[in-house]
C-alpha positions as CSV (number, residue, x, y, z in Angstrom):
1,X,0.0,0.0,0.0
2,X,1.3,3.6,-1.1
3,X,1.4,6.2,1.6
4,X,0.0,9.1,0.1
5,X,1.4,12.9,0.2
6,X,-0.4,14.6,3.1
7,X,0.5,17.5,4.9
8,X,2.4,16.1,8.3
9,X,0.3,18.4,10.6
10,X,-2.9,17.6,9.0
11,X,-2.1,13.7,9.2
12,X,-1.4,13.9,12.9
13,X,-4.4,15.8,13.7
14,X,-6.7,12.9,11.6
15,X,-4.8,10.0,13.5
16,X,-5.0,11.4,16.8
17,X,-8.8,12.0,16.2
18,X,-10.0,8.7,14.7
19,X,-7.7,7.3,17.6
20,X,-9.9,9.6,20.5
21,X,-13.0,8.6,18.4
22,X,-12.3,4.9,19.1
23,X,-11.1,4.9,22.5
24,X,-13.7,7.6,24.0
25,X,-16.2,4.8,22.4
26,X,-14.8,1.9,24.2
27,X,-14.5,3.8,27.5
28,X,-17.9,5.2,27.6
29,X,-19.1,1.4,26.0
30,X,-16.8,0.1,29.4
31,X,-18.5,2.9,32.1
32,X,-21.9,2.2,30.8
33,X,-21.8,-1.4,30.7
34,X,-20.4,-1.8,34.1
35,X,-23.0,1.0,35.7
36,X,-26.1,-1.3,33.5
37,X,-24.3,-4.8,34.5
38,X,-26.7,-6.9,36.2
39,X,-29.5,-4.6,37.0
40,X,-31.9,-6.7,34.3
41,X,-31.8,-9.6,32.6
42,X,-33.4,-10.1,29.4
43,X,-35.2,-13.4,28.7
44,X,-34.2,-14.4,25.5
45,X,-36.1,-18.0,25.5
46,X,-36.9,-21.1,27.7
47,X,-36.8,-24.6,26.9
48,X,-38.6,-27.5,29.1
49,X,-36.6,-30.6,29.8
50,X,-36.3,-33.4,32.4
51,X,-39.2,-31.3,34.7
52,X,-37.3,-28.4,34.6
53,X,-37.8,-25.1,33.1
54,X,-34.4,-23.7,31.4
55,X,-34.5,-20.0,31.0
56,X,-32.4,-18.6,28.7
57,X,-31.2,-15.0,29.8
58,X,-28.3,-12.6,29.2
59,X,-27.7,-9.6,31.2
60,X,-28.4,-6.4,29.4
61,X,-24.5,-5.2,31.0
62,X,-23.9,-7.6,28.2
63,X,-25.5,-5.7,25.0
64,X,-22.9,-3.1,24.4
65,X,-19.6,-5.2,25.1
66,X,-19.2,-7.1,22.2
67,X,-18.4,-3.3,20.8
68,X,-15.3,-3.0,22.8
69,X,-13.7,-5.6,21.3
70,X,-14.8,-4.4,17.8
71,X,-13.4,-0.9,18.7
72,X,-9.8,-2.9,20.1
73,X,-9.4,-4.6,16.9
74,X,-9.8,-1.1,15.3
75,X,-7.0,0.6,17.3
76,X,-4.9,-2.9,16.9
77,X,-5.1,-2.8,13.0
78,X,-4.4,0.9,12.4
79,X,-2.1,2.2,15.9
80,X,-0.6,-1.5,17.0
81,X,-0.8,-3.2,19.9
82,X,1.0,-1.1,22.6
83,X,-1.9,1.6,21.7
84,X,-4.3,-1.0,22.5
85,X,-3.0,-2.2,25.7
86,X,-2.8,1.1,26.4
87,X,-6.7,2.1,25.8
88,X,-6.6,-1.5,28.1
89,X,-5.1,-0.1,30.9
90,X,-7.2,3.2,30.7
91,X,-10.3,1.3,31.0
92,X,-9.2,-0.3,34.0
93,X,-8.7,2.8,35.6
94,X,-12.0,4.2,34.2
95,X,-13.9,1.3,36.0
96,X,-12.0,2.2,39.1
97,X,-12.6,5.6,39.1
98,X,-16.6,5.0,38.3
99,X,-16.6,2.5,41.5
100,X,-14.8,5.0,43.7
101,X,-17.0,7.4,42.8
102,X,-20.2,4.9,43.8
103,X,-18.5,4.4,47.1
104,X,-17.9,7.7,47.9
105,X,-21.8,8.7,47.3
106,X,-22.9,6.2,48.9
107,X,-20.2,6.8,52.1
108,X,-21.3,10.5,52.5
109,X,-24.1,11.5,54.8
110,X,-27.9,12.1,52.8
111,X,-31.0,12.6,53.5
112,X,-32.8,9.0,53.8
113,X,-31.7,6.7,56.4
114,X,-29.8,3.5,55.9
115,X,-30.6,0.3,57.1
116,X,-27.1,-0.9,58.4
117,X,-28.1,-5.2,57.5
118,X,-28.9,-4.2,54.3
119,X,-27.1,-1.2,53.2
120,X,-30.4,0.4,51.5
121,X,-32.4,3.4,52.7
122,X,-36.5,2.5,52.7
123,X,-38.0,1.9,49.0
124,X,-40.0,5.4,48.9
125,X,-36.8,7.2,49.7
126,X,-35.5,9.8,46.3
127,X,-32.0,8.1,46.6
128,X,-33.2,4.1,46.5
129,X,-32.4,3.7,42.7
130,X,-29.2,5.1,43.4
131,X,-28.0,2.6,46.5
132,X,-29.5,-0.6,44.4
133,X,-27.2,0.6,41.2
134,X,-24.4,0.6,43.8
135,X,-25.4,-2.3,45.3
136,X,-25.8,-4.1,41.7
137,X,-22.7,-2.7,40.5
138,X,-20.0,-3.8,43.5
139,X,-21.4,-7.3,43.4
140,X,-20.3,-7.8,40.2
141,X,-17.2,-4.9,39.6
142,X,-14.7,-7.8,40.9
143,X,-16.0,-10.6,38.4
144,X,-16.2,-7.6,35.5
145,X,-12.8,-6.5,36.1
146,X,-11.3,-10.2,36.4
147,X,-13.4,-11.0,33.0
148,X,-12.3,-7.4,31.6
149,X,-8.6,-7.7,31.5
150,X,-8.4,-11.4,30.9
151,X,-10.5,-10.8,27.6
152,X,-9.1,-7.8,26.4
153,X,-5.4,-8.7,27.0
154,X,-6.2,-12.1,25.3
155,X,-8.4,-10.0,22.2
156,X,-5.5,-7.6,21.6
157,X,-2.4,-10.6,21.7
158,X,-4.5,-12.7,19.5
159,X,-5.2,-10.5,17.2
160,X,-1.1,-9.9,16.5
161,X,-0.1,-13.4,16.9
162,X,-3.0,-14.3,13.7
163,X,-1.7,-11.1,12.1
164,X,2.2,-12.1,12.4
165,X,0.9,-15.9,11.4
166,X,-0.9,-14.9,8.2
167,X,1.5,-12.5,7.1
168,X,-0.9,-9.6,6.9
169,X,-3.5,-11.3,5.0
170,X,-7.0,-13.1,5.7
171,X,-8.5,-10.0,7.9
172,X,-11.6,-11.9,9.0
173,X,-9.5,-14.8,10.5
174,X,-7.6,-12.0,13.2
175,X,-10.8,-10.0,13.9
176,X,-13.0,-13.0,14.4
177,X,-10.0,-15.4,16.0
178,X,-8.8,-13.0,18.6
179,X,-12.8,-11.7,19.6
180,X,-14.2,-15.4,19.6
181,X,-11.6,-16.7,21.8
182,X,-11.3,-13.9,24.2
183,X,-15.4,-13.8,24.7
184,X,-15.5,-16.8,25.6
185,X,-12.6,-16.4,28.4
186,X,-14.7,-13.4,29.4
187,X,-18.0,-15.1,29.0
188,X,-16.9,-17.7,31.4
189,X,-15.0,-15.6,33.6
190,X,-17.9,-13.1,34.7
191,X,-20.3,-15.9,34.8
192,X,-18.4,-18.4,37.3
193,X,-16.9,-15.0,39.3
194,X,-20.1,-13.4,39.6
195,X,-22.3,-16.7,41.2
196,X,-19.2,-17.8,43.4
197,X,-18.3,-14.6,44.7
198,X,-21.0,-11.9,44.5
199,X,-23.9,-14.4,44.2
200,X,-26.1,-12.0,42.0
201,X,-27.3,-14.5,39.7
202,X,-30.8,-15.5,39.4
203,X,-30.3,-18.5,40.5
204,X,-33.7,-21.2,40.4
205,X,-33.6,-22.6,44.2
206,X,-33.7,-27.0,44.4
207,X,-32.2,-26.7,40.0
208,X,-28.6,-28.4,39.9
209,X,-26.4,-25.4,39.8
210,X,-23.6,-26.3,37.3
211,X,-26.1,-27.1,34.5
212,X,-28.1,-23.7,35.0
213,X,-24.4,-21.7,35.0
214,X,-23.5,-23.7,31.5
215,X,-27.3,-21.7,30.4
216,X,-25.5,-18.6,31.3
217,X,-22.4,-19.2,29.8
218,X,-24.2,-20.6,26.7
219,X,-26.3,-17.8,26.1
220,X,-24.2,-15.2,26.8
221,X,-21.8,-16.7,24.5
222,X,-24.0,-17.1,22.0
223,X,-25.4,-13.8,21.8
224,X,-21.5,-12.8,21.5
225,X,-20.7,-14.9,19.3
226,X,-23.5,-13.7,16.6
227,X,-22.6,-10.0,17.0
228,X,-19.0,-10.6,16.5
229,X,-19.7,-12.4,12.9
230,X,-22.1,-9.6,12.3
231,X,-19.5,-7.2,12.7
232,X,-17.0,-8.6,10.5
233,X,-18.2,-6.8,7.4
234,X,-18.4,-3.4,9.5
235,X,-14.9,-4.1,10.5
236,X,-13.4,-4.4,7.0
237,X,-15.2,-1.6,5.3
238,X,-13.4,0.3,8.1
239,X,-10.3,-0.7,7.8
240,X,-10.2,-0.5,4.4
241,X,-11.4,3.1,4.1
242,X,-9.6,4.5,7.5
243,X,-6.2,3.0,6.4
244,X,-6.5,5.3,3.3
245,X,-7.7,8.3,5.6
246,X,-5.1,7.9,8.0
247,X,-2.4,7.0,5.5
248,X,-1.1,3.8,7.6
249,X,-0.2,0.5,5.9
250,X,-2.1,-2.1,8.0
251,X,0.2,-5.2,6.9
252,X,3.6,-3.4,7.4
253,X,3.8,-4.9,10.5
254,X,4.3,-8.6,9.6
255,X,7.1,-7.1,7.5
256,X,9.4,-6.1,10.3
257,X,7.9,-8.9,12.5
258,X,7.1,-6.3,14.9
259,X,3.9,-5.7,16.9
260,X,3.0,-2.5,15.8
261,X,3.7,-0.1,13.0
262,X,5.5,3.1,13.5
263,X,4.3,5.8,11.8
264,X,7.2,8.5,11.9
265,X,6.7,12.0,11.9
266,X,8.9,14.1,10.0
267,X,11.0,16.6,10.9
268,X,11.2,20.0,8.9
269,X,11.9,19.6,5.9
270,X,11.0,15.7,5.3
271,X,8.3,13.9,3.8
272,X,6.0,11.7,6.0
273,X,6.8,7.9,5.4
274,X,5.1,4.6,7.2
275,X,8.4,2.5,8.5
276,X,8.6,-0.4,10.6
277,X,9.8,-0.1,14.2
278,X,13.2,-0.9,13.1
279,X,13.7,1.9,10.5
280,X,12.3,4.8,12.5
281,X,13.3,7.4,10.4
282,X,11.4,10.1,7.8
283,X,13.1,10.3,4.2
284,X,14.7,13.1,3.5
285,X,13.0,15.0,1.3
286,X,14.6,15.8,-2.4
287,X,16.3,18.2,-2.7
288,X,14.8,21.7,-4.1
289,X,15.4,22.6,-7.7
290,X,17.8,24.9,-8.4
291,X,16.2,28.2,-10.1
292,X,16.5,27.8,-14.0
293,X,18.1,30.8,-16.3
């Protein structure tokens, strides 16, 4: 792929705003899902076997995730994978600054009175909603969190380790290997962490508990699973038109065998090249022309 002419400035300013575009839409997909988490469940279906009804449910924390790892593979394709750990890392922070923040509201003196077993005020109090979301959210911050890193980590590595294997080529097999895989680690993860150690799972009392947590895990996975084939085509229309926009070469990584593409910026008087990590330098630019007559 040719790396068009475009003013350096220009070029920096594009990159750094698709780059704020994506990550300011994975953190605010991250806040949102971790506020929503487990305060509903949707009922997707049931299914009546041996006696027992099977219900077949996915929290709606669950509707917007499957985005973050769309908006990962984004920033791993076009800015590499130390710009996606990075985005990563932020979110983990974001989560603890949104829990800290519940905490802290709830810690401070109000109006309604709490009941000390429970932790709520009374049900006709203004600030009820508020102590449930808290209450709904720290049950199930730890198991998010766990779920969160493990997925994203394994989403971002996989994604290089099919890009390196492939040599650049076959997009759909990185976007769909890395976010199929690391779903279900997260899938798993939340579903397990949450029953074992926040125990905010509907739960059916006298049902055999492991085959009701494989419903969970099945469904959630499932649900997962279908929006990450859907958003294969999204994700190559993107890349195709954003690698032209931002002027990056999406397969000059497997050329260095490096992780991530370095885009160099040049210095007065040089032209803007993509390079691999190992040839971070901008070409000179040619010389001028000397005046004629």
């Amino acid at each position: 792929m040719s790396v068009p002419a475009v003013d350096p400035g220009r070029l920096h300013e594009r990159r750094e705003r698709v780059f704020l575009g994506l990550a300011g839409f994975f953190l605010g997909t991250l806040a949102m899902l971790n506020i929503l988490g487990i305060s509903r469940f949707i009922k997707l279906g049931e299914l009546e076997s041996g006696g027992h009804t099977w219900v077949f449910a996915v929290a709606v924390g669950v509707l917007p995730y499957p985005m973050t790892f769309l908006c990962t593979d984004f920033i791993s394709e076009l800015y590499g994978r130390r710009r996606a750990n990075f985005v990563v890392w932020i979110g983990l922070l974001l989560n603890a600054w949104v829990v800290s923040m519940l905490w802290l509201g709830g810690s401070l003196p109000g109006f309604s009175e709490i009941d000390p077993a429970s932790g709520m005020p009374p049900h006709d109090a203004p600030d009820w909603v508020f102590f449930r979301i808290r209450q709904l959210t720290f049950g199930a911050v730890t198991a998010s969190m766990v779920a969160y890193l493990a997925a994203q980590f394994c989403d971002v590595w996989l994604f290089h380790f099919w890009k390196r294997l492939t040599k650049g080529r076959h997009l759909w097999l990185r976007n769909n290997g890395s976010t199929l895989i690391s779903q279900l680690v997260d899938t798993v993860a939340v579903i397990l962490i949450t029953h074992f150690y926040a125990h905010a799972l509907p739960i059916q009392a006298g049902v055999p508990i492991w085959p009701q947590l494989g419903t969970f895990i099945v469904t959630g996975y499932a649900f997962k699973f279908c929006i990450a084939i859907l958003d294969t085509i999204p994700f190559y229309v993107g890349v195709h038109y954003l690698s032209r926009y931002l002027c990056i070469d999406p397969h000059a990584e497997h050329r260095a065998d490096q992780e991530e593409t370095f885009l160099a910026m040049p210095l007065p008087g040089e032209r803007l090249v993509a390079a691999a990590p190992s040839e971070r330098r901008a070409a000179p630019a040619p010389p001028d022309r000397p005046p004629s007559g």
